[in-house]
C-alpha positions in Angstrom: -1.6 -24.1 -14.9 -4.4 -26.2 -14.1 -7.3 -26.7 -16.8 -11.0 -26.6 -16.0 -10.7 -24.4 -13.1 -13.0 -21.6 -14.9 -16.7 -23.1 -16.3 -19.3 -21.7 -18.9 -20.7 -19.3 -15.5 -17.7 -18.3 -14.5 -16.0 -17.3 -18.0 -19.3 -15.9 -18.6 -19.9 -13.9 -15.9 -15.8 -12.4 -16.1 -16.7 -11.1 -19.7 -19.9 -9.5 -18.4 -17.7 -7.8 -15.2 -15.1 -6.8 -17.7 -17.5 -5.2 -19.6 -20.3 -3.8 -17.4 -17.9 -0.9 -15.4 -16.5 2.4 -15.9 -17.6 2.9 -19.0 -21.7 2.6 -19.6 -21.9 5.0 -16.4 -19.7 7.7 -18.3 -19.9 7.9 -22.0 -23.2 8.9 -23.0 -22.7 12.7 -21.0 -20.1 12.9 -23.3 -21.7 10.8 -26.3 -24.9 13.2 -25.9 -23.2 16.7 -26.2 -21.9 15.3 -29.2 -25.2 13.6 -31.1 -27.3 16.0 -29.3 -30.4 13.4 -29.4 -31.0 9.9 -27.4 -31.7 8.0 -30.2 -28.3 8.8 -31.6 -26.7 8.1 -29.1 -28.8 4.6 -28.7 -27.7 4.1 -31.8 -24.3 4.4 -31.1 -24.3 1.7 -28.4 -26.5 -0.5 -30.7 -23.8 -0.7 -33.3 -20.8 -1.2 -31.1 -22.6 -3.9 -29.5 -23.2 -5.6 -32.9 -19.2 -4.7 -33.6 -18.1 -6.6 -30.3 -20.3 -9.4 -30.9 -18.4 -10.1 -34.4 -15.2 -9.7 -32.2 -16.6 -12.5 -29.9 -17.4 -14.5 -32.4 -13.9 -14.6 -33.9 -12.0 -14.5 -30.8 -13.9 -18.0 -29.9 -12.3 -19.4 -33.1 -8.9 -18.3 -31.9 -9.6 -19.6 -28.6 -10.3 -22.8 -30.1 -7.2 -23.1 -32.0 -5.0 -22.0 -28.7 -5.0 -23.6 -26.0 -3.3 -21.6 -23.6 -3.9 -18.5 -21.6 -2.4 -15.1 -23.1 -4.9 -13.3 -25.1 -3.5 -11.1 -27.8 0.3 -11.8 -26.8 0.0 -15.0 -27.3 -2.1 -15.0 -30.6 0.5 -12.7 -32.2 3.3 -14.1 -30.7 2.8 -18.0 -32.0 0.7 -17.1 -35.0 2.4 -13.5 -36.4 6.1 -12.7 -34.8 7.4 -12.9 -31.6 7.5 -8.6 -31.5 4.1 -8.0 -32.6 2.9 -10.3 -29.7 5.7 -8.6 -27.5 3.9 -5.2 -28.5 0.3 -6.8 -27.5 1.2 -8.1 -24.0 2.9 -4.2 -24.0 0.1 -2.5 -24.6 -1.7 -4.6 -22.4 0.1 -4.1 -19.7 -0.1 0.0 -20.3 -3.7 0.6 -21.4 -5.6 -2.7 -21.7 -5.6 -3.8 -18.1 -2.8 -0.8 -16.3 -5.0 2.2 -17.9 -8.5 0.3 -17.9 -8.0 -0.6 -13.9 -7.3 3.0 -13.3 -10.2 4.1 -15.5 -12.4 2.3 -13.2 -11.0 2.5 -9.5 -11.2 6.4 -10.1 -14.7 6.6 -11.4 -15.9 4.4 -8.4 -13.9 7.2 -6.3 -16.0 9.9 -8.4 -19.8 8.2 -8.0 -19.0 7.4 -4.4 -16.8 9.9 -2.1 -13.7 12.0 -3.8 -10.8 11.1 -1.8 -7.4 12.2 -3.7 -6.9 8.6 -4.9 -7.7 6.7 -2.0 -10.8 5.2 -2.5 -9.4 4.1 -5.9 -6.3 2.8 -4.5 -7.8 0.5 -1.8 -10.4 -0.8 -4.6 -7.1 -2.2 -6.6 -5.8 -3.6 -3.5 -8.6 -5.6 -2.3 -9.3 -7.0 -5.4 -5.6 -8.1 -5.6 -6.0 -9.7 -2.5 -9.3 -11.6 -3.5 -7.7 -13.1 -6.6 -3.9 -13.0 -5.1 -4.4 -16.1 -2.7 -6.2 -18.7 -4.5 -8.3 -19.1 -7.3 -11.5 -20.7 -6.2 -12.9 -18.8 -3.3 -12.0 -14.9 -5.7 -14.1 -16.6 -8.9 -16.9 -17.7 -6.3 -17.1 -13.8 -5.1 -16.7 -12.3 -8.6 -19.6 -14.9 -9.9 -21.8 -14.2 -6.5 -20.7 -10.3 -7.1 -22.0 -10.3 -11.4 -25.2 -12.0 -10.1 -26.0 -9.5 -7.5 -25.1 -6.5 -10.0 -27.1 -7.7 -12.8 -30.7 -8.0 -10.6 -29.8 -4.9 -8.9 -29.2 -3.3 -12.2 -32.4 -4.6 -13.9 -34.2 -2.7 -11.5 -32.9 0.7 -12.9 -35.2 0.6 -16.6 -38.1 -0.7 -14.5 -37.9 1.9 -12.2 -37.8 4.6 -14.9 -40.1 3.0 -17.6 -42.8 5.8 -16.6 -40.2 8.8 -17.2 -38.5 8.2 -20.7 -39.1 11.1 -23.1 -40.2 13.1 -19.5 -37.0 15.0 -19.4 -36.5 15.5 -22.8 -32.9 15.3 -23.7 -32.6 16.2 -27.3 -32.2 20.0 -28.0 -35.3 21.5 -29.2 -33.2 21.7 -32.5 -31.0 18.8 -32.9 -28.3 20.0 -35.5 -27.8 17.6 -38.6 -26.7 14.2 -38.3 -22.4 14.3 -38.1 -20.9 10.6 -39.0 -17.3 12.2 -37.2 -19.4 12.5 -34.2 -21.0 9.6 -34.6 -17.4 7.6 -35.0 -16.1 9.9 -31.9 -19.0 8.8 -29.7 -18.9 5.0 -31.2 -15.0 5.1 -30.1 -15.6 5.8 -26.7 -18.3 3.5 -26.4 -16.2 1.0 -27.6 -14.4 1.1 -24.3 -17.2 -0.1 -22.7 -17.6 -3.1 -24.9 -13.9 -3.7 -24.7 -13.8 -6.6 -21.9 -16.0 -8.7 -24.5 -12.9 -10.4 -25.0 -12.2 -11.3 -20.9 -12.6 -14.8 -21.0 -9.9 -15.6 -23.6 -7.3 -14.6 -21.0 -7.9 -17.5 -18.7 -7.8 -20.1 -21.5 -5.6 -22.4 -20.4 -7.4 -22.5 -16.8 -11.1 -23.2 -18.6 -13.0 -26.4 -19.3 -12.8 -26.1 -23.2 -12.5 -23.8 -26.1 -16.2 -24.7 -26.6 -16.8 -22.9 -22.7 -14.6 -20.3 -23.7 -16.3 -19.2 -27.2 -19.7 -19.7 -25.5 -18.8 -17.5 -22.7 -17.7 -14.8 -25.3 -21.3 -14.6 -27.1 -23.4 -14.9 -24.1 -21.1 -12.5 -22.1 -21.7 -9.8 -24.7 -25.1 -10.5 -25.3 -26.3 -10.3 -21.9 -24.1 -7.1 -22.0 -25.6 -5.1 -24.7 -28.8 -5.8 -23.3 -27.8 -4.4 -20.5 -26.2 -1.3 -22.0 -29.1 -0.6 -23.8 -31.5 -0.5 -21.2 -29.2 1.8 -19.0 -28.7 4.2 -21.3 -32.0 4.1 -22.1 -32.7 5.4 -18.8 -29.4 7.6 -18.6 -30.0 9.5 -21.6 -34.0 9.9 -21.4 -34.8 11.0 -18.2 -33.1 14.3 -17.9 -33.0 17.4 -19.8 -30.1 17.8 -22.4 -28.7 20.6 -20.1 -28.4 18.5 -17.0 -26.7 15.5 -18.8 -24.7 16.7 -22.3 -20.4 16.5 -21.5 -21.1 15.3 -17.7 -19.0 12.3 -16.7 -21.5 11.2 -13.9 -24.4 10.8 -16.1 -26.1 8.0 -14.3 -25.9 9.9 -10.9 -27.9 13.2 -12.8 -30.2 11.0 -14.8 -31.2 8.7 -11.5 -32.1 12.0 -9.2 -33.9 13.4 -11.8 -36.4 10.5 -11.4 -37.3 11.7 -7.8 -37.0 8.3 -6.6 -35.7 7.9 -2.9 -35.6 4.1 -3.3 -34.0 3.7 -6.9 -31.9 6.9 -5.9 -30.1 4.9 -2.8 -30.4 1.2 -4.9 -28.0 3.0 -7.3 -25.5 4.0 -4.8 -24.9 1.0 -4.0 -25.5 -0.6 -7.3 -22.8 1.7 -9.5 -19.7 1.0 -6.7 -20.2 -2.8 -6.5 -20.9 -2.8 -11.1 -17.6 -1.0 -10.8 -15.4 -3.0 -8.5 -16.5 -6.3 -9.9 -14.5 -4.5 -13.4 -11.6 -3.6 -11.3 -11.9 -7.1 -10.0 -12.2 -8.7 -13.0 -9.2 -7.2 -14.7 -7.0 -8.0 -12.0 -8.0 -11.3 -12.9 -7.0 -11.2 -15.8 -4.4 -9.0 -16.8 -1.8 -10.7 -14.7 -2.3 -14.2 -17.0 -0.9 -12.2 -20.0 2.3 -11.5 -17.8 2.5 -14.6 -17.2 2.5 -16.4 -20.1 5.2 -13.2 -21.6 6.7 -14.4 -18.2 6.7 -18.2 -19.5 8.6 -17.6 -22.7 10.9 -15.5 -21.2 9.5 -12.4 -21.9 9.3 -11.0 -18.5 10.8 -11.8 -15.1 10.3 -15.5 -14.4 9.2 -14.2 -11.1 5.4 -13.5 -12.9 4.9 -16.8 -14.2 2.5 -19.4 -13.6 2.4 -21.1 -10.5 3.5 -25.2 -11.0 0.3 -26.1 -8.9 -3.5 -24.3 -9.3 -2.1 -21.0 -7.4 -3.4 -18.1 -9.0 0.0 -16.0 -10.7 0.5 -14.4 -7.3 3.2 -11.9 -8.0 2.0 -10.9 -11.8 -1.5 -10.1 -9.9 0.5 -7.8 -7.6 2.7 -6.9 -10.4 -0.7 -5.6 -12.1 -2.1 -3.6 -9.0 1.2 -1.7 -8.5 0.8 -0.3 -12.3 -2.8 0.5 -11.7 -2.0 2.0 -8.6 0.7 4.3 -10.2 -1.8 5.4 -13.0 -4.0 6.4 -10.6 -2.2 8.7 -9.0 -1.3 11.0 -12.2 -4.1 10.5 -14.5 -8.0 11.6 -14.6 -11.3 9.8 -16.0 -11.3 12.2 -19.1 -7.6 12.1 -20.3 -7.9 7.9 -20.0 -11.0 7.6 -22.0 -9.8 8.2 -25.4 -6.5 7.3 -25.1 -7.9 3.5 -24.2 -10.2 3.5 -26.5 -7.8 3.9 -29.6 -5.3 2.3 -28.4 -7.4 -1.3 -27.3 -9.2 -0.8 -30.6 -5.5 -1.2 -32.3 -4.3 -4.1 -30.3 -7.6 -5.8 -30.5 -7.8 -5.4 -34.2 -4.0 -7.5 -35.0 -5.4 -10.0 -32.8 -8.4 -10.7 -34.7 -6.8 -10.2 -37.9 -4.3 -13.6 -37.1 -7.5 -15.9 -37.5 -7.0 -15.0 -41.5 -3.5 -16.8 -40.6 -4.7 -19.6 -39.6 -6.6 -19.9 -42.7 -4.0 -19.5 -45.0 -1.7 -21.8 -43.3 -4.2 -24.2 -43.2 -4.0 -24.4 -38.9 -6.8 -25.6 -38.2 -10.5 -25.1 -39.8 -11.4 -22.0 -39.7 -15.5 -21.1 -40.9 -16.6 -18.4 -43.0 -18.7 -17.3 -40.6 -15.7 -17.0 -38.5 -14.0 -15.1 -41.3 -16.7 -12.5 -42.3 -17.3 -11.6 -38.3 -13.2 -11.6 -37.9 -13.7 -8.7 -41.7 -16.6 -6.8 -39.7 -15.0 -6.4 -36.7 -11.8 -5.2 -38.3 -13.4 -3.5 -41.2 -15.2 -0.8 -38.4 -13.2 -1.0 -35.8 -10.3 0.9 -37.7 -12.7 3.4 -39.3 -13.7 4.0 -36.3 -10.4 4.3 -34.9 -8.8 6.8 -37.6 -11.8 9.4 -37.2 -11.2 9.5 -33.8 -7.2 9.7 -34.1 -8.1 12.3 -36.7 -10.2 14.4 -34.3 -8.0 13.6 -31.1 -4.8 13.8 -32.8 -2.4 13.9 -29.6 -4.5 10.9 -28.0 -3.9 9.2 -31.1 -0.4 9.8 -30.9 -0.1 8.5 -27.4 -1.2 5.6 -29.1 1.4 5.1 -31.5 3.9 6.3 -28.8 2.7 2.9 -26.8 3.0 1.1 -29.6 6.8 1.9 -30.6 7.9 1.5 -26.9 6.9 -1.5 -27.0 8.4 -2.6 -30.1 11.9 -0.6 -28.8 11.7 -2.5 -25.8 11.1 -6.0 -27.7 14.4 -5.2 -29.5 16.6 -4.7 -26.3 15.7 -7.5 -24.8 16.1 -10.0 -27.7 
């Protein structure tokens, strides 16, 4: 691997395409028919923005303490036991980058033209081929790409600032407040904040921890924002009928501003917010194989290249999962199923920075410590009320988890 090929902009801008994708331009349908009012559902992505950004916070101490690319494998793997990492770079490979490509690759297909799969197939494929080759020119797209989607994007709550409230979304008679739904809603949403934690996986190819635990903050920052002022727009501009349970929310909630311009600005915008995910999780999946490949883990065909190649075949290892996935799965049965089970394998991670402490690894803050506690603390309430409420989602979790673990034990 060679260091410094990723800087503050472009660590930075793959947290914000990790992040900004499937996700924001789905959940609130579904988190609306649940909370039945905007601000509740505002609400919702306020919180799990201030969740992720404790998450950042701790990953960057992580990342300062390892060097090396790998993410939650390798965190687990050097700081827990060899299985528990074995089980991260699993689940990784299944839902964190397999299941969160597909997610995203079909709901480009949805926004843009249904074609059985295709469309979502050839977005995998291109994006393998842009980071396949070398590294340079496919961060200099995905940078160019970010930029483009985040002024196209601001343009969206501008656009509408005249209609919020217009298409009053709440029902006339909002039932009581439910902290189940609430959790529900906050667990999908969670997906869309799950790529806060992007830039970790290219650690060993950044300029410095420092870069890296920057990236992580302003990344999610800039991503809230973001989220907040789309849904802003996605959940207050159309009546409740129109937009409660309906996947493509930000199609519905854009006509319904009777706005030629903004209507054909957002068919471009939502396809190129959505292939810069699928773009940016080809990117990085394939370093967690990698390094599993590296300690012999995996085939030693997926490892590192000796020179400043990109991990060619683990790239096209990665797009051959997704591919699969997309052919025998849907946007609905991936959302919670992802959600829970990222939420579990995100949550071990952060928990090893309370490892470091007490082996005394390296200095570890409070700061770093309390945000690591919040982080954990919510993310598995949040977690077991959705398990409780989706139970056989939840046990697709577990079932990811002990394959992982059975499949650690045959190969040791």
């Amino acid at each position: 691997m060679k260091a410094g090929t990723y800087g503050l902009t472009s660590l930075t801008a793959l947290v914000i395409a990790n992040m900004i994708g499937a996700g924001v331009f789905t959940t609130s349908g579904y988190a609306l028919a649940d909370l039945y009012t905007p601000e509740r559902v505002l609400l919702a992505w306020a919180v799990a923005g201030g969740i992720a950004l404790c998450g950042a916070y701790a990953y960057g101490a992580l990342a300062e303490v390892l060097k090396e690319s790998g993410g939650e494998y390798l965190y687990l793997s050097r700081l827990v036991h060899p299985a528990a990492g074995f089980i991260a770079g699993w689940v990784s490979l299944l839902a964190g980058f397999t299941g969160a490509i597909a997610f995203a690759a079909l709901t480009l297909e949805a926004y843009v033209y249904p074609a059985h799969g295709w469309l979502a197939a050839g977005s995998i494929v291109l994006a393998a081929c842009l980071h396949g080759i070398h590294k340079a020119p496919g961060a200099w797209v995905q940078n160019v790409m970010v930029g483009i989607k985040l002024l196209l994007l601001l343009w969206l709550p501008r656009a509408a600032m005249g209609s919020f409230g217009v298409g009053s979304a709440s029902l006339t008679e909002a039932p009581p407040f439910s902290p189940s739904s609430f959790a529900e809603s906050l667990l999908w949403i969670s997906l869309s904040y799950a790529g806060f934690n992007a830039a970790i996986y290219v650690r060993g190819e950044a300029a410095s921890g420092k870069a890296v635990r920057w990236a992580l903050l302003l990344g999610t920052a800039i991503a809230t924002v973001f989220y907040l002022l789309l849904n802003r727009v996605f959940v207050d501009t159309a009546p409740y009928s129109a937009i409660a349970g309906e996947a493509q929310v930000a199609s519905i909630a854009v006509e319904s501003l009777n706005q030629p311009f903004t209507t054909t600005l957002f068919k471009f915008v939502v396809p190129l917010a959505l292939f810069t995910s699928v773009s940016a999780m080809i990117l990085a999946g394939p370093r967690v194989y990698a390094q599993m490949a590296a300690d012999g883990r995996l085939p030693q065909r997926l490892r590192f290249a000796a020179d400043a190649a990109p991990p060619g075949q683990a790239i096209w290892f990665q797009a051959a999962l997704a591919l699969a996935v997309v052919g025998i799965s849907t946007i609905r049965d991936l959302l919670t199923y992802l959600s829970l089970t990222l939420a579990l394998s995100s949550v071990t991670a952060v928990a090893s920075l309370f490892v470091v402490k007490r082996r005394q690894l390296a200095t570890i803050s409070y700061l770093s410590l309390a945000a690591a506690a919040i982080y954990i603390i919510m993310t598995l309430l949040t977690a077991s009320i959705g398990a409780w409420l989706n139970p056989w989602q939840g046990l697709a979790s577990l079932v990811t988890i002990a394959t992982g673990y059975v499949v650690y034990r045959a190969t040791v």
